[in-house]
C-alpha positions as CSV (number, residue, x, y, z in Angstrom):
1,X,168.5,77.9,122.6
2,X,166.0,78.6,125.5
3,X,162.7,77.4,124.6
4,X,159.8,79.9,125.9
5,X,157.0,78.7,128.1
6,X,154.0,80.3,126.5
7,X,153.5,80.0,122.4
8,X,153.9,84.0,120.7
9,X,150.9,85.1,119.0
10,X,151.6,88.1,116.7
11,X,148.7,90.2,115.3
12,X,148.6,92.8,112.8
13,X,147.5,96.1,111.6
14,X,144.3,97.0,109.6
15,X,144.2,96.5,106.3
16,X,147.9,94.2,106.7
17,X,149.0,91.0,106.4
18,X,151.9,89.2,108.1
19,X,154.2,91.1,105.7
20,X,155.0,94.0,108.5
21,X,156.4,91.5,110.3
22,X,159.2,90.0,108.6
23,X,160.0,92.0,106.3
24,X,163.9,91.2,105.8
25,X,166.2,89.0,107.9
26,X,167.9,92.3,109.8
27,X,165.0,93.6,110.7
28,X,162.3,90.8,111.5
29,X,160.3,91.2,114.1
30,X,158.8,87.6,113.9
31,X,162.3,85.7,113.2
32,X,163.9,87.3,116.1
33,X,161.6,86.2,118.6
34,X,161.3,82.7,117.2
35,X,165.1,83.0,117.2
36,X,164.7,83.7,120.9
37,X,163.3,80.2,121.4
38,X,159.0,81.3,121.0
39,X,157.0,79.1,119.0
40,X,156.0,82.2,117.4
41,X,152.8,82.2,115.2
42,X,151.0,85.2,112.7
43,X,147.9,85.3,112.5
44,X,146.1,87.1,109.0
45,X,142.4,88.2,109.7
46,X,139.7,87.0,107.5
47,X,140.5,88.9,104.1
48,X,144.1,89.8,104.4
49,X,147.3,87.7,103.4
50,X,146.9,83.9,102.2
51,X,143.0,84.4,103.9
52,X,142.0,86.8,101.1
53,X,141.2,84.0,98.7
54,X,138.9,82.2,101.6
55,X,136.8,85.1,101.5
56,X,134.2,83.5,99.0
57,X,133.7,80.8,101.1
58,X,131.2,78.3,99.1
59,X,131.3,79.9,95.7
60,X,133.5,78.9,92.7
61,X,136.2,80.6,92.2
62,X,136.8,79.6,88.4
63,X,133.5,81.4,88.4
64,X,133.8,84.4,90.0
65,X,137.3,84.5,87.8
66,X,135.2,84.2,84.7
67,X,132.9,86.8,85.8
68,X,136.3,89.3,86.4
69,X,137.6,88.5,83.0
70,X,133.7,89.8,81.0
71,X,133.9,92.4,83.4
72,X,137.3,93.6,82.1
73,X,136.1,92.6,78.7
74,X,133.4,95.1,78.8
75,X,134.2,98.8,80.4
76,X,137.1,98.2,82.8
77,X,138.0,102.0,82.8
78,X,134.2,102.9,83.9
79,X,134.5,100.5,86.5
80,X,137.7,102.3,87.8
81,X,136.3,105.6,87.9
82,X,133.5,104.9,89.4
83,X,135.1,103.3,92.0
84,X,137.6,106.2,92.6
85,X,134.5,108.7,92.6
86,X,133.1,106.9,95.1
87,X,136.0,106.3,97.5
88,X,137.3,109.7,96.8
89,X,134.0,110.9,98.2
90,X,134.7,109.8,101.4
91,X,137.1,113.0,101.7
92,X,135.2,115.8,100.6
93,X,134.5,117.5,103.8
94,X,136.8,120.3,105.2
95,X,140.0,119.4,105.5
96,X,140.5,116.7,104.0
97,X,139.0,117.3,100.8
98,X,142.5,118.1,99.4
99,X,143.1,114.2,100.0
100,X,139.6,113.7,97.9
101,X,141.5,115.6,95.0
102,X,144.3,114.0,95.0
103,X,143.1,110.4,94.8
104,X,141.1,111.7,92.1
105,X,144.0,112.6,90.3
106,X,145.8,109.8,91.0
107,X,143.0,107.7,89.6
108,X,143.3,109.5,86.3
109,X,147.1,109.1,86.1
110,X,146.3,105.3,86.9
111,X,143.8,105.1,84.2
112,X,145.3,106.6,81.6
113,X,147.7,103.8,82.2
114,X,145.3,101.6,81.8
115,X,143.6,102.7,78.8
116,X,146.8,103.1,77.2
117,X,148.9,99.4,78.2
118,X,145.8,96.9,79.6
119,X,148.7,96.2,81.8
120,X,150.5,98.1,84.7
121,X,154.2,96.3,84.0
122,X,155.5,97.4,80.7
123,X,158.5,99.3,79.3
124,X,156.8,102.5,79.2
125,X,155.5,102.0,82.2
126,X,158.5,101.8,84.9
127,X,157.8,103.3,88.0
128,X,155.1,100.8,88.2
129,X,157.5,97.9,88.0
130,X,157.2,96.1,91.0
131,X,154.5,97.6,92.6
132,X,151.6,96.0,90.9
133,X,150.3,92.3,89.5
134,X,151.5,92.2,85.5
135,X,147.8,92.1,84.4
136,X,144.7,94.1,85.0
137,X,142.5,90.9,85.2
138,X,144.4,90.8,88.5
139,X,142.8,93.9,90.0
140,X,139.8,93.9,88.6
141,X,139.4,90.0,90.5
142,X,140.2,91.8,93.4
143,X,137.5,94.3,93.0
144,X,135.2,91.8,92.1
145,X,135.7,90.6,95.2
146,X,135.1,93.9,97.6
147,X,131.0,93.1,97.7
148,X,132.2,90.0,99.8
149,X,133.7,92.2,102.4
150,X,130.6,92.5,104.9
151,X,132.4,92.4,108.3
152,X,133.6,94.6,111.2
153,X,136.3,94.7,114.2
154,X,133.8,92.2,116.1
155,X,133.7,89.7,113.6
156,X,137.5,89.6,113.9
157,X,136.8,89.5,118.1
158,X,134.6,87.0,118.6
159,X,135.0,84.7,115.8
160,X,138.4,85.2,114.5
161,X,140.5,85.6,117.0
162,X,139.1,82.4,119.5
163,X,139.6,80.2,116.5
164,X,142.9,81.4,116.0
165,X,144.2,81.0,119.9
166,X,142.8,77.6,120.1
167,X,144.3,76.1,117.1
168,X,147.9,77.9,118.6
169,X,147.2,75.8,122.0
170,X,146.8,72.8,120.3
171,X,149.6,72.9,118.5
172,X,151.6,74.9,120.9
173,X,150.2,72.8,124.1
174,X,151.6,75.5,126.7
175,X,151.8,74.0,130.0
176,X,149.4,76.1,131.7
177,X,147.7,77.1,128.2
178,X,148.5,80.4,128.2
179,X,149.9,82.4,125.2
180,X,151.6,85.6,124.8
181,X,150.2,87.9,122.6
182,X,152.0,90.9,120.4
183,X,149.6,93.4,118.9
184,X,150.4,96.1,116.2
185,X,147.7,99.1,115.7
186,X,144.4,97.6,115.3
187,X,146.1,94.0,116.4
188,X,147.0,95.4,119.8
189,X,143.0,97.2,119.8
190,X,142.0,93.4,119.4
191,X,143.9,92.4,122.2
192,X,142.6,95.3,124.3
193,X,139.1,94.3,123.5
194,X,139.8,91.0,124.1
195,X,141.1,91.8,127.9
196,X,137.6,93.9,128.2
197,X,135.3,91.4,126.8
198,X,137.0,88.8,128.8
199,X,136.8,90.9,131.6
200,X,132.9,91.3,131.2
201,X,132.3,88.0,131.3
202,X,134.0,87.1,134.6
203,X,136.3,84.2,132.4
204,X,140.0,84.3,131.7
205,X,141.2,85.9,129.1
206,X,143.9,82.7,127.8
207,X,146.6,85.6,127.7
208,X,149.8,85.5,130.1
209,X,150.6,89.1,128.9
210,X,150.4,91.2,125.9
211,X,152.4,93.8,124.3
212,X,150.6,96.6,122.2
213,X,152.3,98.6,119.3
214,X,150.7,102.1,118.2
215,X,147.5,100.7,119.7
216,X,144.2,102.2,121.4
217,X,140.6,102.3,122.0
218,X,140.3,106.0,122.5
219,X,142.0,108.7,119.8
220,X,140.2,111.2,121.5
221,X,142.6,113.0,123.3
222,X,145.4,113.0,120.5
223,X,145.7,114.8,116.7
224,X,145.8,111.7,115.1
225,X,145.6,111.3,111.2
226,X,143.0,108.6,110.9
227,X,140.6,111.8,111.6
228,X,141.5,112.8,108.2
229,X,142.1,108.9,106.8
230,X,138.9,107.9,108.1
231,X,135.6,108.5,107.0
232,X,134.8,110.3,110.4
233,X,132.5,113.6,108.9
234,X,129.9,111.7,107.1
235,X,129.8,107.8,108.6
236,X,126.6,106.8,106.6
237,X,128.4,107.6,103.1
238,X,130.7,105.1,103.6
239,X,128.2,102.2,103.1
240,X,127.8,103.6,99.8
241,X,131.0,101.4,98.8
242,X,131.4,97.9,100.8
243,X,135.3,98.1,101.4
244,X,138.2,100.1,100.2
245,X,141.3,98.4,98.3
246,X,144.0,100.2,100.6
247,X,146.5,97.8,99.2
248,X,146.1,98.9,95.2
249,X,146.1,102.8,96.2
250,X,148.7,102.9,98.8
251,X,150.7,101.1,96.2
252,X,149.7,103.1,93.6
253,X,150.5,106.6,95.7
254,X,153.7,105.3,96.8
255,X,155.1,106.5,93.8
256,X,153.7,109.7,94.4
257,X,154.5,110.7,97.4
258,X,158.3,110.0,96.9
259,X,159.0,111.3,93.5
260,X,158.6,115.1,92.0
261,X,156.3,116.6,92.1
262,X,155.8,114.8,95.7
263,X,151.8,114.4,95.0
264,X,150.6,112.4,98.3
265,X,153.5,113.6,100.1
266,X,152.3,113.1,103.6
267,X,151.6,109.4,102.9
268,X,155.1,108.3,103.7
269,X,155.3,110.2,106.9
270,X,152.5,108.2,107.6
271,X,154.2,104.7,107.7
272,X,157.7,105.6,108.7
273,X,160.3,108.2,110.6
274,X,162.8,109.8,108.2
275,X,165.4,106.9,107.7
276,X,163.7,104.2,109.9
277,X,163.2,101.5,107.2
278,X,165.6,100.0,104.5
279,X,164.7,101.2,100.8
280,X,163.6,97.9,100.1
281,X,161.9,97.3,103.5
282,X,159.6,100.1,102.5
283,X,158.9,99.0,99.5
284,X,158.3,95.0,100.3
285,X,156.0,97.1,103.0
286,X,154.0,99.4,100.3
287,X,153.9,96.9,97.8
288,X,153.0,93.2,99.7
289,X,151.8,94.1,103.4
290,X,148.6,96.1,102.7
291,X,145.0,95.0,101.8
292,X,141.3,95.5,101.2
293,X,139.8,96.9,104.4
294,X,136.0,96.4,104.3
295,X,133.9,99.8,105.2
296,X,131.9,98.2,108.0
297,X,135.4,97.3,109.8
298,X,136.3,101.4,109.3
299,X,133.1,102.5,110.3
300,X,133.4,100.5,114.0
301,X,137.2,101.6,114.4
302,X,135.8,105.5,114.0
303,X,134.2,105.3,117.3
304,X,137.2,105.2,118.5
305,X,137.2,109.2,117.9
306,X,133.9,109.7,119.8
307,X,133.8,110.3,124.0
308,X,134.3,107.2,125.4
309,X,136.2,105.6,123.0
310,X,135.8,102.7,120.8
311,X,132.8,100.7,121.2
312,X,131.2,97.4,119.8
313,X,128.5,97.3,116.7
314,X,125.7,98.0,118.7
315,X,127.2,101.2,120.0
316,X,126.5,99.9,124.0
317,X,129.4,98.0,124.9
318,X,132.6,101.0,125.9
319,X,136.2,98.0,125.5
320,X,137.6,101.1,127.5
321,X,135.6,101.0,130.6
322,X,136.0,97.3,131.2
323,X,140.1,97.1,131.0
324,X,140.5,98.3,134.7
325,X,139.2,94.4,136.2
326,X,141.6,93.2,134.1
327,X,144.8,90.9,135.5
328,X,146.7,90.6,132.7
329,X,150.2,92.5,132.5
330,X,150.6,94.9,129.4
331,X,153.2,96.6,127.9
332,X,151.8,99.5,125.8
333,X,154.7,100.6,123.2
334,X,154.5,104.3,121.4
335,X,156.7,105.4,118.5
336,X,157.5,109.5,119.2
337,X,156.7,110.2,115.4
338,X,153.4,108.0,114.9
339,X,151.1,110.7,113.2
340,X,148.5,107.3,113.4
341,X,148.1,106.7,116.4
342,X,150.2,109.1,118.5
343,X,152.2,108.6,122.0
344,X,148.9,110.4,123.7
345,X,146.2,108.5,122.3
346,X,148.1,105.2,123.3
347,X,148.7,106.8,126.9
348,X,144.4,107.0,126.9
349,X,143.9,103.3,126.9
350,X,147.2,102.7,129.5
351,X,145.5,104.8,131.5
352,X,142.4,103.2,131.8
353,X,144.5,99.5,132.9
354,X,145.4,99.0,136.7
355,X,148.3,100.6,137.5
356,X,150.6,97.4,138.7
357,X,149.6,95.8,135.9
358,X,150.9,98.0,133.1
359,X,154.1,99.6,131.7
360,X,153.9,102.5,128.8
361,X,157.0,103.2,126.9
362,X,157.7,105.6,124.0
363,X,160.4,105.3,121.7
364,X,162.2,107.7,119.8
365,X,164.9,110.2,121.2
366,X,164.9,113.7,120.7
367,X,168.1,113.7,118.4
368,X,167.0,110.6,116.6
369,X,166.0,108.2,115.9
370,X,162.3,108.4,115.9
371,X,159.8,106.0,115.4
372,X,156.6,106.0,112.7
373,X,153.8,103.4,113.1
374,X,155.3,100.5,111.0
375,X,159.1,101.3,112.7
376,X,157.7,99.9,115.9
377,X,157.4,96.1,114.0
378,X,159.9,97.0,111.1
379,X,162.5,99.5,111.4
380,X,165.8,99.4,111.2
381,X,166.5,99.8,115.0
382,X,163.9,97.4,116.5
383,X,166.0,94.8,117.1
384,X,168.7,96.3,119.1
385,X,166.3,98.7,121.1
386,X,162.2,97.6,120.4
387,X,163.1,93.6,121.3
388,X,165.4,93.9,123.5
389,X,163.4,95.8,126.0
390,X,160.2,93.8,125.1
391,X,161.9,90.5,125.8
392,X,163.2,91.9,129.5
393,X,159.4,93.1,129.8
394,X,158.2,89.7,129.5
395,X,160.5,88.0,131.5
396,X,159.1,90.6,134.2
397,X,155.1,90.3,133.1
398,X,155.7,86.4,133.7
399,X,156.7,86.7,137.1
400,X,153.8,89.4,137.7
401,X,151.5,87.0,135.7
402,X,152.5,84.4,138.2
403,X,151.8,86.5,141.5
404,X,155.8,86.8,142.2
405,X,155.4,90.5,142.5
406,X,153.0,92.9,143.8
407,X,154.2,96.1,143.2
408,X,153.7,98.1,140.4
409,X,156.5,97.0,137.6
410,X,159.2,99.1,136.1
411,X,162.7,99.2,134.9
412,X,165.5,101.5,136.7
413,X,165.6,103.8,133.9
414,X,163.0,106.5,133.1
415,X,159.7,105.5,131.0
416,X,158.9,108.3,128.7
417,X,155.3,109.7,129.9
């Protein structure tokens, strides 16, 4: 097997660990490229994945565990409620108050559950099986833990992400130590603010070349669902509740939205195309890969609906207006049925790059198959199609990354634009 030149550095969505990933053999993004000789690394942001118990850095955890178990002792359903009032909330504006509803009354259903078992798994309880941890102590630590989620899409930027690309160099030790970098969603935004910040400065950037997946720093131009997901109307509310737990209501809604009477029915539209991911690839996806997203990190990501496109805390700094110095090759991926982040808002940010130094692809053919936001890292035909074209793309950003060629790159076949 070939061994690759640069080290492969994978990042994720918001609100995901390394889950999307690899989530079964036939269909994993990260052993297929490691297969294809990268020493291929995933990185989970502060709060997601095997980081989410790091997050009380300095405090004792036996503690904080006691604190969850009185809690629960004391009103645990209050707590829930209150909780649901308040993230429900964030929907009660036009549109999308219909989403406020229903989360309501998917809070209730939840509730009664846990009124009625003090635990989600039980025999009366089956279409919960699976989807939950076997005790409520569980969740409620998990809530406990929410007040600790004070950060935003810059913390991940400036301290997160350098930490994480020098510990992959040292271990990697690329020759020229350079690493190649994969993106999905809000993991290929990081990489694009990474390009602009580096860019900025006037200092190299440590990428060869990155691929985005369902990523960019400007929705403006597209009907993307985050207007409706996000808390977009009304951005001061949502420091009224420090962080959402996506993970415990998307798994919660899952049910829902795939079971009569189809409450939450858009939700699964949402992740995938019709018939894009294996049964249990969905549900290893609904169930493990999703997390608590903290409300300063939404709040940042929502300028990425305002003129300009997505900017840093203070509101000064535009990522968009900077990627046109930069010199590293990119290969911006949509999926033709992405409601999240759709083929035209991805086409903004391409836009925006210099011209030799970027390729934009869609995937998804008008007969099928089509391609939802976690098909591009997960679905059932990214291996033959998705990798195979992104590992002829490297090979081809190397040589550009290299000063081989000059021209702008493409393949002989038609790019969907």
């Amino acid at each position: 097997m070939q061994t690759r030149k640069h080290p492969l550095f994978l990042l994720s969505g918001v609100a995901t660990n390394a889950v999307g990933y690899d989530l079964c053999p036939k269909s994993s993004f990260a052993r297929f490229m490691s297969g294809q000789g990268f020493d291929t690394w995933v990185l989970e942001l502060r709060g997601s994945g095997l980081s989410t118990f790091r997050v009380g850095i300095g405090e004792d955890s036996d503690a904080s565990l006691g604190e969850s178990k009185g809690r629960l002792e004391q009103r645990p359903s209050e707590s829930f409620m209150n909780g649901a009032d308040r993230l429900s909330s964030f929907f009660d504006d036009g549109v999308s108050s219909q989403i406020g509803s229903q989360i309501r009354n998917l809070s209730q259903k939840l509730l009664d559950v846990i009124e009625g078992s003090q635990q989600f798994v039980s025999p009366n309880v089956g279409l919960f099986q699976g989807l939950f941890p076997s005790e409520l102590e569980d969740v409620i630590k998990q809530l406990d833990m929410v007040s600790k989620y004070d950060w935003d899409l810059d913390h991940h930027l400036e301290e997160d992400l350098p930490s994480a690309v020098e510990y992959i160099r040292t271990q990697s030790k690329p020759n020229d130590g350079q690493i190649f970098a994969i993106g999905h969603s809000m993991g290929g935004i990081l990489l694009y603010a990474m390009l602009s910040r580096s860019c900025s400065q006037g200092r190299d950037s440590g990428l060869t070349s990155i691929v985005t997946l369902g990523s960019t720093l400007d929705y403006t131009p597209s009907n993307s669902s985050l207007k409706f997901l996000l808390p977009v109307a009304d951005p001061a509310r949502a420091l009224n509740i420090p962080a959402i737990p996506v993970g415990t209501l998307i798994a919660a809604a899952y049910h829902f939205s795939s079971s009569p009477p189809y409450v939450l029915s858009w939700l699964k539209a949402q992740v995938t195309a019709q018939g894009m991911l294996h049964p249990q690839a969905l549900t290893k996806l609904v169930s493990n890969s999703f997390c608590t997203v903290p409300a300063k990190l939404l709040l940042q990501l929502t300028t990425a609906f305002q003129q300009g496109g997505l900017t840093d805390r203070s509101g000064n700094f535009l990522y968009k207006q900077h990627l046109k110095k930069s010199k590293v090759p990119v290969l911006a991926i949509a999926g033709d049925q992405d409601f999240i982040c759709p083929p035209t808002a991805v086409y903004e940010t391409v836009k925006s790059i210099p011209e030799h130094l970027v390729m934009y692809k869609v995937f998804g053919e008008p007969g099928g198959p089509h391609y939802g936001h976690y098909d591009l890292v997960g679905g059932r035909w990214v291996r033959t199609d998705l990798l195979g074209f992104l590992l002829d793309a490297y090979n081809l950003m190397k040589q550009i990354h290299n000063n081989f060629l000059k021209e702008p790159f493409s393949f002989s076949f038609s790019m969907n634009l």
